[in-house]
N, C-alpha and C positions, 0 to 999 in steps of 0.2 A: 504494500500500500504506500503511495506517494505521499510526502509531508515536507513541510515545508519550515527550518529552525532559524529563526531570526532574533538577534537582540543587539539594542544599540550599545552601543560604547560612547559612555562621557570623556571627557576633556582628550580627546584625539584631534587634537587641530593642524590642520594641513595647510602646507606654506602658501600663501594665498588664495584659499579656500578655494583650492584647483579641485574637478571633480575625479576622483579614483576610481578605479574597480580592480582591484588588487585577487590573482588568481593564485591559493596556496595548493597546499597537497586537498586529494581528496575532495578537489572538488569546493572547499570553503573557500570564502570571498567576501572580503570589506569592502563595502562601497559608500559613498555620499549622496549618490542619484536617486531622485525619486523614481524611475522605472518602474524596479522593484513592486515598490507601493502601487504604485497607478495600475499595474498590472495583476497582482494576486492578491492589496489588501480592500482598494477602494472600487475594484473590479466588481468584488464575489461582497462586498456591504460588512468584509469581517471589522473595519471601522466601530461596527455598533458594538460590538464586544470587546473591542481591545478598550475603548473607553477615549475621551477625548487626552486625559494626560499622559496615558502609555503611546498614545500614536504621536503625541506630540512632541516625546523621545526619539521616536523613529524618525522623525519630519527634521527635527532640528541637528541631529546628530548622526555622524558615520555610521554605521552598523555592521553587523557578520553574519552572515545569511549561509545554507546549506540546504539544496534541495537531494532529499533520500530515500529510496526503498525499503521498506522492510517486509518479506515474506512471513505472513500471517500462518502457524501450522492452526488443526482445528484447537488446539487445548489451551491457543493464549488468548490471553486477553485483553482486547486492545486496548483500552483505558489503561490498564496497569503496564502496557510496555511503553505506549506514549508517554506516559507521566516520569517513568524512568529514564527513556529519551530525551527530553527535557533538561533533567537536573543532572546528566550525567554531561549533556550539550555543554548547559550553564556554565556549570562547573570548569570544563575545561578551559574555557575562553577567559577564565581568572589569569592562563598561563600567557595572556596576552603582555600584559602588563609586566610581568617576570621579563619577561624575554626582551621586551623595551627598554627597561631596567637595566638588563645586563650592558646596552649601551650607553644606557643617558637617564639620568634620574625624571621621572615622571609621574603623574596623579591622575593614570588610565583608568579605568574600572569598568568592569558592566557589571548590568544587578539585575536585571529583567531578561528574563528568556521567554520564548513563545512558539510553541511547535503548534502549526495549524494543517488539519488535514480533515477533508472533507466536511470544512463547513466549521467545524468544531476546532475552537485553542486550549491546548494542555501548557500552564504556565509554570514558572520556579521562577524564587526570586533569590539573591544573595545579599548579605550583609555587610559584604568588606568592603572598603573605600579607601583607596590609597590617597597618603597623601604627602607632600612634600614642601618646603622652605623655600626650594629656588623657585621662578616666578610660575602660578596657573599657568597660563597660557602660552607653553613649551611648543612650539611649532615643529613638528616633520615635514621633510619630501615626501614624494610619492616612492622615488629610490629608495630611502632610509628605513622605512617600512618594508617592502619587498625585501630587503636585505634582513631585517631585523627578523623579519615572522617568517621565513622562507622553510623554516622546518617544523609551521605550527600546521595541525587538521585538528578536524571534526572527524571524529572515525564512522565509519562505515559499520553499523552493527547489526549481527544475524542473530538469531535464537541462544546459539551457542556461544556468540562475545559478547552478549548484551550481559552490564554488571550487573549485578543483587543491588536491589533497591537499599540494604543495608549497607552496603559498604560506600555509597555514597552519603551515607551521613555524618557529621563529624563524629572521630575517635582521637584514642588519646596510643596510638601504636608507636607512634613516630619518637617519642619519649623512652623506649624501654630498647636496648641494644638488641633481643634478640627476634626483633620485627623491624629496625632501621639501621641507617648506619649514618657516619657523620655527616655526610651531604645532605640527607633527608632531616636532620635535626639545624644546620645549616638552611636549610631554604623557608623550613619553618618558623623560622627566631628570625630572617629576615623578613618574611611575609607580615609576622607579626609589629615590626619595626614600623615597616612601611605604612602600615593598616593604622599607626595611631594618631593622633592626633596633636598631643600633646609633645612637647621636644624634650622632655626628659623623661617619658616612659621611652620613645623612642628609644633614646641614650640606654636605657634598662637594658631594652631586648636588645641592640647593637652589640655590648659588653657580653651581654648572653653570646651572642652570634661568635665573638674574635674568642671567647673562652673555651666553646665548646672546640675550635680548633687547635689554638695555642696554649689551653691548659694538659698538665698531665699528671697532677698530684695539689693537693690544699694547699700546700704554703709557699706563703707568698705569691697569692695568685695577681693581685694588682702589679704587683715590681714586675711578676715573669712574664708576663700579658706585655705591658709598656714594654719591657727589655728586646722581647722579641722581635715586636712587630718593629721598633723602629731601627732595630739593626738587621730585619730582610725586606726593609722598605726603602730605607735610606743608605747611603755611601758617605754624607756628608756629618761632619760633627754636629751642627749648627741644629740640621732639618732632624735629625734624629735624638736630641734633646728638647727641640718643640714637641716632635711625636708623642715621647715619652712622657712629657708634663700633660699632653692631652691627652693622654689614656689614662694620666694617674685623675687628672679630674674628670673623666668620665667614670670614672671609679668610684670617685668617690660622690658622685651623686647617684647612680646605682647603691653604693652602701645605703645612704640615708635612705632612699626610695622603700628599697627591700626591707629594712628593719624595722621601718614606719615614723623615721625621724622626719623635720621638716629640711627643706634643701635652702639651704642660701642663694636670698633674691632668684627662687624660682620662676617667679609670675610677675609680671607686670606690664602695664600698656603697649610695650614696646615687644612682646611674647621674648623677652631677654633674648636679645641678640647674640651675643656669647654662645649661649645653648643651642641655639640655631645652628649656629656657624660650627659645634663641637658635631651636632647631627649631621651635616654636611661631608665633615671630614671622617668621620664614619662610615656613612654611607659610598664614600669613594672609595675606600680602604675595602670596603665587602665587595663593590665592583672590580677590582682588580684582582684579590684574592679569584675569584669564579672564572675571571678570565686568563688568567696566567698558568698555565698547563707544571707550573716548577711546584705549584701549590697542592698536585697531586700527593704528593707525600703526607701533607695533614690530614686528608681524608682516608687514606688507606692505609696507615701504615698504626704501628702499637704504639701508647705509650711509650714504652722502653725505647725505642729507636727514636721517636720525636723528641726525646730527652736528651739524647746524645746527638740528634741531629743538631740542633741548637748550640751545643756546647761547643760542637767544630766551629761552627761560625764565630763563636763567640772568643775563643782561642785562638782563633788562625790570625784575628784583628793585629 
């Protein structure tokens, strides 16, 4: 049975609001064009359902669209595999914003999905909203996208790859070693970063993020944390003692956070500029960690070896 999976995506602004139609794998495809709409939502009157301020998401903003098959055997049930299709759809197109991410800090999101198919829309909606410091309205090319998202889809799903409606719900797996591994606890504690709102929870889950990589034992985990990163980040004395004093006070406002102490000159009209600027330099630090293939070692390797990986460096100086 043919259907049809569409949802817009916020703050995707394109460099002089040039029209796109961006062709991924599998068939998925971002566009800005109304077509789309004129043709299969204002066509067939599904307008009356989507409601005036969900189409007026679609109207104003790029979108991801996927038109799909799915053979019906007698025993399923089409409400229950639509509605799964849906939230499994929604779900992935989260990985948009990731993947943008990995080049350029940004406040992507989508939250509304909508699979229409003979007449009838099965919706899911999501919660998370990225957000970021440097300015809203982050412009792309038409290139830089095509570059960026070139190995994202919408998967093609049969009876037999369609997921369990449960395991699309949130869990807590990704937490315990012998269901994840460091990368997966890594994208987590960054998704989380990204997701808040506030610049010194940010700074929390950040610390979370560089720890879970460059810790390898309790003590002294602020010194080993600063030690590290800014002597496999920097070469120069200078840049790698600014590093160091900004990881110790990212530290130390993660301490008071976590223990429920108050944070000095946290909040004020100005959302503390400082804090901003420490999120920022954070936030770089995890994009280059992801992108730097030397960094493969933190994710794979024990303890014991990343102990003494460090210690060469730290001796050869």
């Amino acid at each position: 049975m043919r259907y049809l999976f569409i949802a817009p995506i916020f703050n995707l602004n394109i460099t002089d609001n040039a029209n796109i139609n961006l062709t991924l794998e599998n068939d998925t495809r971002i566009t800005n064009r109304r077509s789309l709409l004129n043709n299969y939502i204002y066509k067939d009157k599904i307008e009356y359902t989507l409601g005036e301020i969900n189409l007026s998401e679609l109207e104003n903003n790029p979108y991801i669209y996927k038109f799909g098959d799915y053979n019906f055997d007698k025993d399923e049930d089409k409400d229950s595999v639509f509605n799964t299709l849906v939230k499994s759809h929604i779900r992935d197109t989260e990985n948009l914003s990731y993947l943008i991410w990995k080049h350029k800090d940004n406040s992507v999101y989508t939250r509304n999905g909508y699979l229409i198919s003979c007449d009838k829309i099965y919706y899911y909606g999501l919660s998370t909203i990225f957000e970021t410091y440097i300015e809203k309205n982050i412009t792309f090319s038409k290139n830089e996208l095509q570059n960026y998202l070139s190995d994202f889809s919408l998967e093609n799903y049969t009876k037999n790859s369609l997921p369990h409606a449960s395991s699309l719900e949130p869990n807590s797996s990704h937490l315990y070693k012998k269901d994840s591994d460091k990368k997966s606890l890594f994208y987590y504690y960054i998704s989380k970063a990204r997701s808040s709102a506030i610049p010194e929870l940010k700074i929390l889950f950040y610390t979370i993020v560089l720890e879970s990589l460059f810790s390898t034992d309790t003590h002294e985990i602020n010194h080993k944390i600063a030690e590290r990163i800014s002597l496999i980040f920097f070469d120069n004395k200078y840049k790698r003692i600014d590093c160091y004093e900004k990881i110790k006070d990212a530290y130390d406002i993660r301490s008071k956070i976590a223990h429920g102490s108050f944070v000095k000159n946290s909040y004020d009209n100005s959302r503390n500029q400082k804090h901003i600027e420490l999120v920022l330099f954070l936030d770089d630090l995890c994009r280059k960690i992801i992108n730097n293939n030397k960094f493969d070692i933190l994710f794979n390797s024990e303890n014991n070896y990343i102990e003494q990986y460090f210690k060469d460096i730290l001796f050869e100086m």
